[in-house]
Z-matrix of the N, CA and C atoms (Angstrom, degrees):
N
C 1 1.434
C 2 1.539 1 111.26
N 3 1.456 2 123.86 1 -32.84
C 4 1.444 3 145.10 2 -144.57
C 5 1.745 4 75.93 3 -92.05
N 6 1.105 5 123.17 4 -32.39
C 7 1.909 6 119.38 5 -156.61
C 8 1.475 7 84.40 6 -94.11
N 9 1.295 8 133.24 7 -61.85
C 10 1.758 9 130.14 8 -162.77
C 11 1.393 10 88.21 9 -48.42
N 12 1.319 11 138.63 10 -87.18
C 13 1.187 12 139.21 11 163.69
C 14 1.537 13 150.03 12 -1.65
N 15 1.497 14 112.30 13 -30.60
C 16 1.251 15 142.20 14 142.52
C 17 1.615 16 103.02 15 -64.04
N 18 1.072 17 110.95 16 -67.51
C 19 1.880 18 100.81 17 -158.89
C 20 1.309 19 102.69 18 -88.14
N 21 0.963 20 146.23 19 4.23
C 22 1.108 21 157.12 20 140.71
C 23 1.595 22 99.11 21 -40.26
N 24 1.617 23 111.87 22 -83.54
C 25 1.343 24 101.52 23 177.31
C 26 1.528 25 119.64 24 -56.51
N 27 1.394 26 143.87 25 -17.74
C 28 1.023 27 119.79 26 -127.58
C 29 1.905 28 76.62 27 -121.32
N 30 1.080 29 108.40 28 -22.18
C 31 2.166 30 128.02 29 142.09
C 32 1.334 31 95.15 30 -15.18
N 33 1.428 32 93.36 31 -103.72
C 34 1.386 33 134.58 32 166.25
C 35 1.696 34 114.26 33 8.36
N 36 1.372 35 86.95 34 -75.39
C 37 1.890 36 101.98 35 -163.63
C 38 2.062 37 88.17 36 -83.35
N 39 1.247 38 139.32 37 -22.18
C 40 1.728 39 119.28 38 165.62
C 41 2.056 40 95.98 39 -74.15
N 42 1.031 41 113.44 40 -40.31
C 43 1.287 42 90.73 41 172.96
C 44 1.720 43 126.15 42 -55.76
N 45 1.538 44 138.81 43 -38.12
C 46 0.856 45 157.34 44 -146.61
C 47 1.571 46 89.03 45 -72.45
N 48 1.437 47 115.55 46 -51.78
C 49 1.538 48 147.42 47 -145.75
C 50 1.268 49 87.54 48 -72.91
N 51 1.476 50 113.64 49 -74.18
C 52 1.385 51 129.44 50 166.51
C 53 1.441 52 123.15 51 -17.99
N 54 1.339 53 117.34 52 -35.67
C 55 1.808 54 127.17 53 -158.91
C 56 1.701 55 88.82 54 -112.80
N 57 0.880 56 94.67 55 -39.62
C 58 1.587 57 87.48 56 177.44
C 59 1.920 58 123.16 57 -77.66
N 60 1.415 59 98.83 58 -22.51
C 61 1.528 60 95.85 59 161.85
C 62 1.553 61 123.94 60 -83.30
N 63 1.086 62 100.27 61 -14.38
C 64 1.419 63 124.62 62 -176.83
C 65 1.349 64 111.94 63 -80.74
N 66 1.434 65 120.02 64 -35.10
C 67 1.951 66 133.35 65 158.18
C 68 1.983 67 110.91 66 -61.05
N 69 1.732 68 93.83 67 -40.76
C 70 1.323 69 78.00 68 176.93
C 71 1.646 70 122.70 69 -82.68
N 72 1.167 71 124.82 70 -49.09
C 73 1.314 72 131.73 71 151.16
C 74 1.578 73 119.09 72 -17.27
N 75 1.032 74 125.22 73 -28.99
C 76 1.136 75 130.60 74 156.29
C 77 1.426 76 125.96 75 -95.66
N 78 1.299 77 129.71 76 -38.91
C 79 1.597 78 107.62 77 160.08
C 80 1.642 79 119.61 78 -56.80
N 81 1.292 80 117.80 79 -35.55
C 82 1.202 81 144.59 80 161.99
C 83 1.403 82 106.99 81 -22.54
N 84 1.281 83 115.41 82 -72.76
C 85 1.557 84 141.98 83 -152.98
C 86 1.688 85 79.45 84 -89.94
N 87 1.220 86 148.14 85 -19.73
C 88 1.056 87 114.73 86 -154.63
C 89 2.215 88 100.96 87 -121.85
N 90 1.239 89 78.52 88 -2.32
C 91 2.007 90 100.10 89 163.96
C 92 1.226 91 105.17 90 -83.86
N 93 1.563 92 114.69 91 -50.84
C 94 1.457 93 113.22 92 -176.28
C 95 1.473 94 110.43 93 -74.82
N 96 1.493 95 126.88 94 -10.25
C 97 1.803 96 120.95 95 167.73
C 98 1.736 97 94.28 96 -67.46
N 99 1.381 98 118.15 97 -47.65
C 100 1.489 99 116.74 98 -141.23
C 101 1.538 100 94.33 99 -84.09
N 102 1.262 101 139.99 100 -21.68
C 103 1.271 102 150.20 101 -156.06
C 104 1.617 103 91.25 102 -103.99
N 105 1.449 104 135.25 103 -52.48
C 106 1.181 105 124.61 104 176.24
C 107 2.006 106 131.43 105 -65.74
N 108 1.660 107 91.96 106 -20.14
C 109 1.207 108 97.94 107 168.36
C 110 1.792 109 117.74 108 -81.45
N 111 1.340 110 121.08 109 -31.93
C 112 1.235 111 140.82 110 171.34
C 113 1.786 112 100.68 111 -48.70
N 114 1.570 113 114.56 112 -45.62
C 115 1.559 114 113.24 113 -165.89
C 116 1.573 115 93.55 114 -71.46
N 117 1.380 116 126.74 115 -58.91
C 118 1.231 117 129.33 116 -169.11
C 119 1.893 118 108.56 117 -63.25
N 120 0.666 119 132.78 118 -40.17
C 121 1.356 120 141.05 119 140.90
C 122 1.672 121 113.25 120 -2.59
N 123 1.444 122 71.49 121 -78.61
C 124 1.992 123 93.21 122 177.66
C 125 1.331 124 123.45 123 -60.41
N 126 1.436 125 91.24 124 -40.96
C 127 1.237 126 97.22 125 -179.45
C 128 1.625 127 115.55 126 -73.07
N 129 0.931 128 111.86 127 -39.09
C 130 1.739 129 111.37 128 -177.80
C 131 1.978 130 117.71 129 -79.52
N 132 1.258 131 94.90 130 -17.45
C 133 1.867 132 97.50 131 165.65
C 134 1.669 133 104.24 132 -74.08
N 135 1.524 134 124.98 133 -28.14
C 136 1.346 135 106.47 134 -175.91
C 137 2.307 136 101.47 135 -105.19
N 138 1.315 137 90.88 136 6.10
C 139 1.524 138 100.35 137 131.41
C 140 0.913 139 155.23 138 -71.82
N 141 1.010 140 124.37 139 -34.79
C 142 1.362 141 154.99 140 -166.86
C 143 1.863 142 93.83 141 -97.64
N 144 1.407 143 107.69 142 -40.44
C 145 1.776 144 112.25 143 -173.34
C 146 1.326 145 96.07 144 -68.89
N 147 1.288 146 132.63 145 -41.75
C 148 1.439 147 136.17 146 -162.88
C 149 1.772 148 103.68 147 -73.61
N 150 0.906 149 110.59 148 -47.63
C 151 1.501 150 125.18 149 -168.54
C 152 1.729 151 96.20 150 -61.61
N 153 1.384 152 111.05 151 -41.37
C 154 1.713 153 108.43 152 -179.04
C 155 1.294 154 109.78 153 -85.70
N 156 1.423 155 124.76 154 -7.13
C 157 1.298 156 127.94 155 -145.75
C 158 1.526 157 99.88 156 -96.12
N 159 1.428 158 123.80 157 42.19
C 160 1.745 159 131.68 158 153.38
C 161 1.680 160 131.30 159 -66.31
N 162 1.361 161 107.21 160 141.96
C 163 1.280 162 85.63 161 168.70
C 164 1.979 163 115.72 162 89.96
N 165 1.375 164 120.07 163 -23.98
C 166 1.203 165 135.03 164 -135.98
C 167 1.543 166 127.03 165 41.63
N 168 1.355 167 121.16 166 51.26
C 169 1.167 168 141.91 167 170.24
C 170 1.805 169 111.65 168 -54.80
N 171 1.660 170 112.04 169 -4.57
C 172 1.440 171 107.47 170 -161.34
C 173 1.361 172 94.65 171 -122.94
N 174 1.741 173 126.39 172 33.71
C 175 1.190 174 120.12 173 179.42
C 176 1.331 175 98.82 174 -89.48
N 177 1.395 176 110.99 175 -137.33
C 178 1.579 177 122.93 176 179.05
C 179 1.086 178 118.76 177 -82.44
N 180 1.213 179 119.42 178 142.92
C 181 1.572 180 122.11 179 -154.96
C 182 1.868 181 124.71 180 81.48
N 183 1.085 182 90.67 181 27.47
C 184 1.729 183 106.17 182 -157.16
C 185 1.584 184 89.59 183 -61.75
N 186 0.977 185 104.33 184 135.96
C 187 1.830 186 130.55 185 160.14
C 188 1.597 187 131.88 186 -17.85
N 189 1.986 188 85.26 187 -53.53
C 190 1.264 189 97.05 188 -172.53
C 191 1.343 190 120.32 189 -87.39
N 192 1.807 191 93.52 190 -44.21
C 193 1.908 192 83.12 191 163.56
C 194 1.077 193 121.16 192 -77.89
N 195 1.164 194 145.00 193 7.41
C 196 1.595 195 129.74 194 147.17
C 197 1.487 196 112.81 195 -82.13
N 198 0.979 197 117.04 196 -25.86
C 199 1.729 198 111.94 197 155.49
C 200 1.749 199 115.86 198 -56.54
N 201 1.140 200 103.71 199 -38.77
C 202 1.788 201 112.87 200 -177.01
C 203 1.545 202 85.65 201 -61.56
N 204 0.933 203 106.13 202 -64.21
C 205 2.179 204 106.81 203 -148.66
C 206 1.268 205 114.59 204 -74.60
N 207 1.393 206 117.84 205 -14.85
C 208 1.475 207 140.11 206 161.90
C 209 1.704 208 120.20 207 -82.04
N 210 0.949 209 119.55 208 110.66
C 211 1.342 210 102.30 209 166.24
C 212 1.736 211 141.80 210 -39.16
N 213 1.075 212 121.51 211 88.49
C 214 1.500 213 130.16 212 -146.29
C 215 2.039 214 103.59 213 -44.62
N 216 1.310 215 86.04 214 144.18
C 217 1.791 216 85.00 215 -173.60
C 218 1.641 217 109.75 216 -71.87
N 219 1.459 218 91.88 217 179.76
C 220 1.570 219 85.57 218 179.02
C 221 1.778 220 126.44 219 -115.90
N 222 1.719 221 88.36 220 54.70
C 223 1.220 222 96.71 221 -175.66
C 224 1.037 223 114.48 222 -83.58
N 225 1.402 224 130.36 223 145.48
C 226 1.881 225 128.87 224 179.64
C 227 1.641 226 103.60 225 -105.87
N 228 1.097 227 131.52 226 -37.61
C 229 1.138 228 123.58 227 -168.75
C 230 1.641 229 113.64 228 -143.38
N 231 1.442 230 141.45 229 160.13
C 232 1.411 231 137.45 230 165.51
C 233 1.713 232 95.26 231 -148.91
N 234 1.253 233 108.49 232 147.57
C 235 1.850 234 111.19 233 147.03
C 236 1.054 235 103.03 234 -103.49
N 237 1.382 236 154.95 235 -43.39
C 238 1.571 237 131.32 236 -173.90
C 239 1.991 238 97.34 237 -125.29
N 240 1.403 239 97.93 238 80.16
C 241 1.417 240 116.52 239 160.46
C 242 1.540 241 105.31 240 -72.03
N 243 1.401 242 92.98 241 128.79
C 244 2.145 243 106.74 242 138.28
C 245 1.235 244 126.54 243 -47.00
N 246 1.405 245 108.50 244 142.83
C 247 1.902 246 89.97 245 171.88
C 248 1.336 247 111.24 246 -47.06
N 249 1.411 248 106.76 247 -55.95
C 250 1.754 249 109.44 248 -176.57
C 251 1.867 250 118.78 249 -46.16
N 252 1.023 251 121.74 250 -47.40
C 253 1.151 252 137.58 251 166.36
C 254 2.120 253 111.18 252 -48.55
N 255 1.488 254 98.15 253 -31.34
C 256 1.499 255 100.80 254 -175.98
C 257 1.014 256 116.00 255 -91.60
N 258 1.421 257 113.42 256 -32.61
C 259 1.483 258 142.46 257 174.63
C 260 1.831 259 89.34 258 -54.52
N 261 1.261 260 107.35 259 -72.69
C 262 1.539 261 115.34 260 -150.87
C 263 1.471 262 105.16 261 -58.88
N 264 1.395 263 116.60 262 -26.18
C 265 1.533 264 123.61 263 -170.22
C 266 1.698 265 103.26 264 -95.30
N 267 1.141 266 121.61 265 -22.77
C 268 1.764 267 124.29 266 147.37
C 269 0.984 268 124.35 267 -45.43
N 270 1.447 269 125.82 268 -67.08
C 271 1.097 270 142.67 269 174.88
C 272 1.303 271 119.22 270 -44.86
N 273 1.208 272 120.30 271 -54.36
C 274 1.718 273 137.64 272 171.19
C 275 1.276 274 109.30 273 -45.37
N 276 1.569 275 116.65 274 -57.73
C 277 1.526 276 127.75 275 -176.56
C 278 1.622 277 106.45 276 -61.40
N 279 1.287 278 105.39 277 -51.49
C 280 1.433 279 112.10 278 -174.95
C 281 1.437 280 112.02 279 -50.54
N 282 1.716 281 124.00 280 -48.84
C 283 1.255 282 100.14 281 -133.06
C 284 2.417 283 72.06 282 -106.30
N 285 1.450 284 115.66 283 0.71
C 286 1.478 285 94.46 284 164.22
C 287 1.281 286 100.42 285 -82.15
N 288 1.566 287 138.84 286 -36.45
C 289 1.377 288 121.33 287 173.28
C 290 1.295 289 126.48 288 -34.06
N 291 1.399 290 120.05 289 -28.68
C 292 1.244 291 126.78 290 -150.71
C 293 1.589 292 92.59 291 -122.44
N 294 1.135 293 120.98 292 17.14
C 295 1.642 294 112.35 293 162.89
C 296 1.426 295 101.75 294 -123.43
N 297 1.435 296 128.82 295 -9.99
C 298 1.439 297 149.58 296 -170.59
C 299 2.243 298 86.06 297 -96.36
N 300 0.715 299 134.00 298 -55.41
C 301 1.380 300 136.01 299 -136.76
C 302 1.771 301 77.61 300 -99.63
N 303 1.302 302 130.01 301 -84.14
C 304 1.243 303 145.22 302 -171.29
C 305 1.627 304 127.23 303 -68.90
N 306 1.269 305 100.14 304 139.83
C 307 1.693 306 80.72 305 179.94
C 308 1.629 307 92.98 306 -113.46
N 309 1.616 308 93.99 307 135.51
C 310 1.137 309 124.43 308 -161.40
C 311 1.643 310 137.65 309 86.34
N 312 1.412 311 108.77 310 2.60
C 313 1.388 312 134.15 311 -136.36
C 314 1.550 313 85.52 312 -75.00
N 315 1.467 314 112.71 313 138.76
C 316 1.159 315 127.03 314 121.39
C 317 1.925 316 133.97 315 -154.27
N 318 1.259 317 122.07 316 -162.96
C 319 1.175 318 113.06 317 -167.21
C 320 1.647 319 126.39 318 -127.49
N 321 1.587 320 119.13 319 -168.81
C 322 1.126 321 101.23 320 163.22
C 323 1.715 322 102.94 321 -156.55
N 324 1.139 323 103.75 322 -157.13
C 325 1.515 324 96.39 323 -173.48
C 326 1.338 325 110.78 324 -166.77
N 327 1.575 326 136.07 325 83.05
C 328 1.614 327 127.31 326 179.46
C 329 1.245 328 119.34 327 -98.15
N 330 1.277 329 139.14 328 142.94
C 331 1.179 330 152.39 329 -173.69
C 332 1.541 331 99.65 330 -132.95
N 333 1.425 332 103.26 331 127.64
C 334 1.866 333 132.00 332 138.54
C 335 1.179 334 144.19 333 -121.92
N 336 1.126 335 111.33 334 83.11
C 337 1.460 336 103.62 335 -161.25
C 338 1.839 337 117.00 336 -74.05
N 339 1.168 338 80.24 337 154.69
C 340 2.116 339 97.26 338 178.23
C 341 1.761 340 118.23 339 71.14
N 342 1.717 341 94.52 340 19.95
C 343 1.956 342 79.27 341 -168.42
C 344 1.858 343 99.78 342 -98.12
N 345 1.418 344 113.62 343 -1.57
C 346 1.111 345 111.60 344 -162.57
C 347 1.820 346 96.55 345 -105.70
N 348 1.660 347 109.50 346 149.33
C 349 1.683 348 109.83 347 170.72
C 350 1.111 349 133.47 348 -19.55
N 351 1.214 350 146.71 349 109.48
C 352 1.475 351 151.99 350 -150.78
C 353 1.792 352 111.25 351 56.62
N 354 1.163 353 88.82 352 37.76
C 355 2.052 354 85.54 353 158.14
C 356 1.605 355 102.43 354 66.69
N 357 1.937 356 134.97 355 11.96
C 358 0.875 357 124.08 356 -153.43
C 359 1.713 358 95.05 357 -96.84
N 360 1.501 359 107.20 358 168.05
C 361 1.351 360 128.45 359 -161.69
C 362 1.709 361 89.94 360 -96.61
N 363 1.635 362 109.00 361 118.58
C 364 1.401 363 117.71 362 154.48
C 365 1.309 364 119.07 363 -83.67
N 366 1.201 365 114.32 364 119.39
C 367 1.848 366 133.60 365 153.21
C 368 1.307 367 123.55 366 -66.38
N 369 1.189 368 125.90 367 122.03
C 370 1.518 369 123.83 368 165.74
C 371 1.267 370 100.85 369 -138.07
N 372 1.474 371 102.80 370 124.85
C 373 1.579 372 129.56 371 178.32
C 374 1.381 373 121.39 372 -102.55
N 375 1.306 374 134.17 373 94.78
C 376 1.736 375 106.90 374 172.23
C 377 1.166 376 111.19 375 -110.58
N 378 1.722 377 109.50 376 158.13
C 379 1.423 378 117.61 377 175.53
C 380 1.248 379 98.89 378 -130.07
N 381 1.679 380 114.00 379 131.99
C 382 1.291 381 121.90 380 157.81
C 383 1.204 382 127.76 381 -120.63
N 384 1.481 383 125.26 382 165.72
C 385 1.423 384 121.83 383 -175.45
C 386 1.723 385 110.79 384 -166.18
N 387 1.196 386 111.00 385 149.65
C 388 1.716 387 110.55 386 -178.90
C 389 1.802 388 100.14 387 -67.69
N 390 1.271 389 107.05 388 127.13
C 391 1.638 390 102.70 389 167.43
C 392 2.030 391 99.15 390 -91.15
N 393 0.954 392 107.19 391 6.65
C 394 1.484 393 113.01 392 172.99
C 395 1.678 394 115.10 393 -27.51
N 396 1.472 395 102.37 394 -54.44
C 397 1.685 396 92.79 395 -179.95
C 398 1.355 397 98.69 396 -80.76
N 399 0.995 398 156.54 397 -44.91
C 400 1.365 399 148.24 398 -146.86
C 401 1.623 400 101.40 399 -76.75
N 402 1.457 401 110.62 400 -32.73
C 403 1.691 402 107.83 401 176.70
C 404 1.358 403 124.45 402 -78.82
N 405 1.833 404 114.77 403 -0.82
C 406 1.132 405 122.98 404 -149.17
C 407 1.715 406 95.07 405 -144.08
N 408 1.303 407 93.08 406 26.86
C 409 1.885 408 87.28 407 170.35
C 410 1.644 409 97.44 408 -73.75
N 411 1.981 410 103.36 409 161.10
C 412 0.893 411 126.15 410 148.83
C 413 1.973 412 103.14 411 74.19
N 414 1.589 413 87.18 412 22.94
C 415 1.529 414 87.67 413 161.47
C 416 1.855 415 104.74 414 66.48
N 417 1.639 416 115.86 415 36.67
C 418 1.494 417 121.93 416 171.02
C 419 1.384 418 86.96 417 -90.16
N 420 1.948 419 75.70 418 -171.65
C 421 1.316 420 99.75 419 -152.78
C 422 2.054 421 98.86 420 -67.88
N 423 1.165 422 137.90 421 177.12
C 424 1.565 423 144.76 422 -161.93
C 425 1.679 424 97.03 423 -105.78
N 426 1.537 425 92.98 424 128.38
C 427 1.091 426 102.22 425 172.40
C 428 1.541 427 143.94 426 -129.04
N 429 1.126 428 153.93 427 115.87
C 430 1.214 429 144.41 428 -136.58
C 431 1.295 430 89.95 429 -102.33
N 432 1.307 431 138.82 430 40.13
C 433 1.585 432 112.02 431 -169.03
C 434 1.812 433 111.50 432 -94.08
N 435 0.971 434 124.13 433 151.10
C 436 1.510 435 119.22 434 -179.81
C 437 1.481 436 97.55 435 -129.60
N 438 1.572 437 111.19 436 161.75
C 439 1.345 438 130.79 437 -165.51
C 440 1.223 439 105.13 438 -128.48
N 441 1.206 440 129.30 439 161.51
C 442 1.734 441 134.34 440 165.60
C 443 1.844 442 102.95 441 -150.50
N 444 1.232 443 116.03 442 152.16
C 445 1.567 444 134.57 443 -177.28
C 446 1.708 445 105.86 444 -134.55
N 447 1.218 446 110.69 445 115.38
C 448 1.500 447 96.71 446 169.20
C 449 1.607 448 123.92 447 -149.07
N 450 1.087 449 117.46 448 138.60
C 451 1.411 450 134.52 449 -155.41
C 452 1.517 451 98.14 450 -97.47
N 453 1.620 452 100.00 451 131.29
C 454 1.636 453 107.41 452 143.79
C 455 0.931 454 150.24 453 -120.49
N 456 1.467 455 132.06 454 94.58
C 457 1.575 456 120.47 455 -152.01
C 458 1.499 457 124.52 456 -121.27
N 459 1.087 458 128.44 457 143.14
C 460 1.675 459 123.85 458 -173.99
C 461 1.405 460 96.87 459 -99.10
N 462 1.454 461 95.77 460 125.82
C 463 1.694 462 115.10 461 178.18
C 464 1.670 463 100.35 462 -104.34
């Protein structure tokens, strides 16, 4: 009886182990959802920069960061947009994507143009967001933690 009783507990406590790797694996898995949507994120606003980026439209005075520092308009759609106008309607999409996709999400957008090899225009994109729920599945302990992702690219 004294032996069922032993392994019983000793059951018991590899199960415990078990449930508890199984909590982390899932906050885990659920940083790495919020962190992979953040890259694609990023990645597609300095998509979106490239696609406008004619003409040298991405020098000084660039579109997007005056779309950033401005409150983005509330245009939904154009067929013969301005850069500024394309810029501003990027920006808009982007940064509700990124409160829709992320919790806590938002963004940013830096431009320098000409400091990089051949006179090219550097991009810097960041996305941030609270990984708060993802650290706090399953009713753990509360967490304030926040995340950021950020891209640098020569356009």
């Amino acid at each position: 009886m004294i032996e069922v009783l032993v392994a019983v507990v000793v059951v018991s406590l590899g199960l415990l182990g078990v449930a508890t790797t199984l909590l982390e694996v899932t906050r885990s898995t659920s940083s790495s959802y919020l962190k992979q949507q953040a890259v694609q994120h990023a990645y597609g606003m300095i998509d979106r920069m490239r696609a406008n980026a004619l003409e040298g439209r991405l020098l000084s005075g660039n579109p997007y960061v005056v779309a950033m520092q401005a409150a983005p308009a509330a245009t939904t759609s154009c067929s013969t947009c301005t850069p500024a106008q394309l810029a501003s309607m990027d920006v808009q999409q982007w940064l509700s994507d990124l409160k829709t996709a992320l919790p806590g999400g938002r963004g940013s957008v830096a431009v320098a143009a000409g400091v990089a090899p051949n006179n090219a225009t550097i991009v810097t994109v960041t996305v941030q967001w609270s990984d708060a729920p993802a650290q706090s599945n399953f009713n753990g302990p509360a967490s304030t933690s926040s995340s950021s992702y950020t891209v640098v690219s020569a356009l």
